[in-house]
N, C-alpha and C positions, 0 to 999 in steps of 0.2 A: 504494500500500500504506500503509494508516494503519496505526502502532503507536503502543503505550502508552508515555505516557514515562517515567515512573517506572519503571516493568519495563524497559523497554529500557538505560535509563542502569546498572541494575546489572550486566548480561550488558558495558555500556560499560566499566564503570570498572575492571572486572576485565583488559580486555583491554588497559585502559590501563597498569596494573600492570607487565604483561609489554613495554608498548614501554617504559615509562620506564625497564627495568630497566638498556637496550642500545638506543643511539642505530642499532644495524645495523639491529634491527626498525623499518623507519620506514614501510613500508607496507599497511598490512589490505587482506585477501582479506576480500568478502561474497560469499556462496554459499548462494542458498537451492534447495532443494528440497521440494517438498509445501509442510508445514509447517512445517518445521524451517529455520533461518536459522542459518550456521555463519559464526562471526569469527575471524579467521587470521590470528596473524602467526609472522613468524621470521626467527631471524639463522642463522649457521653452527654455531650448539653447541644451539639448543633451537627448538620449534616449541609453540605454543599454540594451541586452537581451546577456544572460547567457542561453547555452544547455545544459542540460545533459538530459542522454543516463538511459532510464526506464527499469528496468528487466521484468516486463509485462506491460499491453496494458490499457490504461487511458485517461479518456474524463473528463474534468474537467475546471474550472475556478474560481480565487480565487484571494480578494485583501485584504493585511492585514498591518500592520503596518510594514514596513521595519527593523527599528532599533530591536527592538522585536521579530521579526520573525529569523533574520538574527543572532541576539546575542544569541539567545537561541539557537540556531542548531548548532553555533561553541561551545559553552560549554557541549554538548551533550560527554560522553566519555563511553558510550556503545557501541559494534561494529554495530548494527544497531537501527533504530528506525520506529516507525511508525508512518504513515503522515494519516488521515480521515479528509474529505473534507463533508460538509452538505452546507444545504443554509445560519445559519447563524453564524459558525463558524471553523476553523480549527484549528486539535487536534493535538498534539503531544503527540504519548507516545515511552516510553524507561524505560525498567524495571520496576517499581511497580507504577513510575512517568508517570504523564499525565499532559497537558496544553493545554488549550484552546486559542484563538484569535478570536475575534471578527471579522467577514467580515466588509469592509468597502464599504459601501450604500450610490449613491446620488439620494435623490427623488426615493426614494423604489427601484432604479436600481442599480446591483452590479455596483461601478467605473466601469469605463473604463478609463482604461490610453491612451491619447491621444498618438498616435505613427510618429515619423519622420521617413520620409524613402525614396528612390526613387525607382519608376516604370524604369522599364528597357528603356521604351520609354524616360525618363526626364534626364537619362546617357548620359554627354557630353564628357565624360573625365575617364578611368579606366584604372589601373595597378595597378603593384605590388609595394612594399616599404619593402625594406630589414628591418629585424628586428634590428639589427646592428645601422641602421639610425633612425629611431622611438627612442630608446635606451637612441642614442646619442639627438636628441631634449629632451627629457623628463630629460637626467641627466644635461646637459651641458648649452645650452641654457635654463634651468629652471632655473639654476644657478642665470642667468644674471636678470632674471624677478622677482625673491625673493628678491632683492636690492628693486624691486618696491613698494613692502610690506611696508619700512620702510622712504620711500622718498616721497615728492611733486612732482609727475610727473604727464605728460600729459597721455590723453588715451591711445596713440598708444605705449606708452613706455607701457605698460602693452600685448600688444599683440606681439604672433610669426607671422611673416612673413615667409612664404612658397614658393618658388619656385622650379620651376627644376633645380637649380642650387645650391641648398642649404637652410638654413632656416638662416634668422637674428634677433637677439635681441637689444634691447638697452635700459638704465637705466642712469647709470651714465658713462659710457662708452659704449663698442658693444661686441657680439658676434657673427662672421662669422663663422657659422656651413658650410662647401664645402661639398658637396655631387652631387651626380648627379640623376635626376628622369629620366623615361624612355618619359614621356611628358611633354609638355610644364603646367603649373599650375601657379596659384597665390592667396594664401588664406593668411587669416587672423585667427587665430586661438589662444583662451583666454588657458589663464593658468587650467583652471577647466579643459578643454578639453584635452590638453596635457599631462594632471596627469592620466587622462584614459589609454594611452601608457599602461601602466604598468599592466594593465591587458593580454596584449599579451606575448607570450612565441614564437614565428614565425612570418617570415613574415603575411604583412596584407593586403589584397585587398582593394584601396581605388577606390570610385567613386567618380565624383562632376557631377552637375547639378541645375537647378532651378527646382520649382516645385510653382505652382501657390497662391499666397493669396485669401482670400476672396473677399478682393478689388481687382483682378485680377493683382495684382504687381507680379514681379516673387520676390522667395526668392530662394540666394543658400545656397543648402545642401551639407556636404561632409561626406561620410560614410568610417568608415575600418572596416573591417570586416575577420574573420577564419572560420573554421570547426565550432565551438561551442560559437564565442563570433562574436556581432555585436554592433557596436558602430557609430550613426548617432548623428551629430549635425547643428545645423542653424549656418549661417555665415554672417557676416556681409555684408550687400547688395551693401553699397554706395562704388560701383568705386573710386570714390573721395578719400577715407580714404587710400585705396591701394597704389595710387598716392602720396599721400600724405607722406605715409610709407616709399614709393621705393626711393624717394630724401635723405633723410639721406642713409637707405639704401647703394646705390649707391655709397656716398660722402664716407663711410666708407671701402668701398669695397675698391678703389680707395686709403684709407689711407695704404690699408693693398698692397696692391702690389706696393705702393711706394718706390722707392731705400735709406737706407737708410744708414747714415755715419757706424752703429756700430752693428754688429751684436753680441751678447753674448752667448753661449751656457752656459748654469748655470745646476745645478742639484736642479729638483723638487723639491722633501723629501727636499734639506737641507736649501734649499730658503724658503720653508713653516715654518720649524721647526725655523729659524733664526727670520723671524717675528712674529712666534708665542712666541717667548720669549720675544723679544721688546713689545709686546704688553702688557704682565702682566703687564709692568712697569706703560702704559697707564690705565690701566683698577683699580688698585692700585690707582690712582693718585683722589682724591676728586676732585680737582680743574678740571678734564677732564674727563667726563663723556660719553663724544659724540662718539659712538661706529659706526658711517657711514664715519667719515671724523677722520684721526689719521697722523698726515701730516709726513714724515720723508724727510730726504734729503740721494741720493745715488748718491757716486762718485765711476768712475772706471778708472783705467788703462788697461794697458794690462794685466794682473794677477790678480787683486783683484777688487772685487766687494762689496763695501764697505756701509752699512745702516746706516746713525745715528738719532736717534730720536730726537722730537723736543726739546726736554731739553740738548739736545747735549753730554749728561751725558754716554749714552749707545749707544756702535755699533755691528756691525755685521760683519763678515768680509768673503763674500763667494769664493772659488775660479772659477775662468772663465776657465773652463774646454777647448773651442774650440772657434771657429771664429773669429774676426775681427773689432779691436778698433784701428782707425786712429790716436785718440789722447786722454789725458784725457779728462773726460768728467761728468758734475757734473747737475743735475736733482732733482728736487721736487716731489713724489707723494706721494699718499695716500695709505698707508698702509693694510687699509681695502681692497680697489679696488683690487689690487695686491695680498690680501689673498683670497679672493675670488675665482680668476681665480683659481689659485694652490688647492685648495680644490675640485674644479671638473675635475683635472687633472690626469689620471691614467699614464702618460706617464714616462719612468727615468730623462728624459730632458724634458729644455724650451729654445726655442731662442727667448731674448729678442733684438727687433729692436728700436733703437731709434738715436737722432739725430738733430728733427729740431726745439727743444724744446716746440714743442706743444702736439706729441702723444710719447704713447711705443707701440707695438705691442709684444704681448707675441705669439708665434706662438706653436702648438705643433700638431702634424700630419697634417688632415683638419681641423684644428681648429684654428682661431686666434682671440685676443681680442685686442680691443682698450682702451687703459687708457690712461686719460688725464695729461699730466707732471702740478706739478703746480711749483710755483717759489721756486727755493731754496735758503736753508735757512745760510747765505752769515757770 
């Protein structure tokens, strides 16, 4: 079977996405039928299949080491190559070059990769989800859960929460992703799985349902799926944890439509670039090494927007572009917290809301975060 290598390396690289996400997925399923060629992998929480579209007609099936299979076909840089499929291994050759791979065997039976998936009958819940939205979970709200990486938090701070009204995060403060689904939903959904996103290039057809355990429990599934890419994973089962979720949740939502004393229109680029300069000073500093907590104090008037770091040594002086400061007004945050936000922010503005010395609200399109004010520094 000769394929195209250029074509083929992209239906590649995508599936590669999915092992690098989880060293569990370490081995591809190929599986051709007719024309169609399906790539497979999966661990215990998600399953991927990758189509691509065959120039003649093929009955096969084949398991082989993923990283190996996958690496070798993206460093391919001949316009085609050829794939020979036997019982106990598959060949790659291109130009004068050949390579074999081992099939992989359990109990003299080729694997089989256990598949997630739902029956049309086990579909409670289907629609569409803009690509646009998907996008923004995966850049925006990812943001907020990569804090988690490097903190002591609890479980649910490691998961997105899903609804029809938008997706929420939360870490060391929130991110209120607004959007709106065409039905009512409510999942739970880990960072491995949301890194998947990124394999879509269009909107994605998603399902939810349960579908039964062994022990006759139900488990739910939620799949998205295109033309050539499907993507099902398990979801966490216990209601409890949901509930548990939607109370902060809620509390934050709540923080963010709160009326507040001061609204600031600042400009993104030069708020980012302002603390990204304060920070050398920190990161410079031996005696201050802690790159999650960098505390500064910001006073503002009507006009100036003003940063100074904790050594009081260095400031920043931004001007407030538009909105509305009752009086001056003088705040503690965290500098990290604050660069954060502005790194996943594509917009020319941010309006920061603050006021009752507990939160700020950084607002920018349908997107708003919570950061906690801490005491400043007097």
């Amino acid at each position: 079977m000769i394929l195209k290598t250029a074509k083929f390396q992209e239906a590649a690289n995508k599936i590669l996405t999915a092992v690098s996400i989880d060293k569990a997925a370490a081995n591809l399923e190929l599986a051709a039928k007719g024309t169609e060629l399906y790539l497979r992998v999966t661990n215990r929480e998600y399953y991927v299949a990758v189509k691509f579209e065959l120039e003649e007609v093929s009955d096969f099936r084949a398991v082989v080491d993923a990283n190996l299979f996958l690496n070798l076909v993206s460093g391919i840089n001949t316009d085609e190559f050829s794939l020979v499929i036997n019982d106990t291994n598959v060949e790659l050759k291109t130009g004068k070059s050949k390579y074999k791979l081992a099939m992989i065997y359990e109990n003299d039976q080729l694997m089989k990769l256990p598949v997630i998936k739902l029956d049309p009958s086990e579909v409670q819940i289907a629609m569409s989800i803009d690509y646009e939205i998907l996008m923004s979970i995966l850049n925006v709200n990812g943001k907020e859960i990569q804090k988690a990486k490097k903190l002591d938090v609890n479980e649910l701070q490691r998961y997105y929460y899903l609804d029809e009204t938008g997706c929420f995060t939360f870490t060391t403060g929130a991110c209120v992703n607004r959007f709106t689904l065409e039905k009512p939903i409510k999942l739970l959904l880990t960072d491995r799985v949301v890194r998947l996103f990124k394999l879509f290039n269009s909107a994605a057809w998603m399902s939810y349902g349960n579908i039964a355990n062994k022990d006759m429990t139900l488990q739910p599934i939620a799949t998205f799926q295109t033309e050539d890419i499907y993507v099902a994973t398990r979801l966490l089962g216990d209601d409890t944890c949901i509930q548990r979720i939607k109370a902060p949740c809620d509390a934050m939502k709540s923080l963010v439509q709160e009326a507040y004393d001061h609204n600031l229109v600042l400009s993104a680029s030069d708020l980012s670039a302002a603390i990204a300069r304060l920070l050398m000073f920190h990161k410079n500093s031996a005696a201050k090494t802690d790159l999650t907590f960098v505390p500064a104090t910001i006073n503002f008037d009507t006009t100036d927007f003003v940063i100074t770091d904790a050594s009081g040594e260095n400031s920043e002086s931004i001007t407030i572009e538009n909105g509305s400061v009752s009086s001056n007004y003088s705040m503690g945050i965290n500098l990290i917290d604050l660069k954060s936000v502005l790194d996943s922010c594509k917009n020319e503005h941010i309006t920061l809301n603050c006021g009752n010395h507990k939160s700020v609200i950084i607002n920018r399109g349908n997107i708003s975060n919570v950061i906690a004010e801490t005491k400043a520094k007097e």
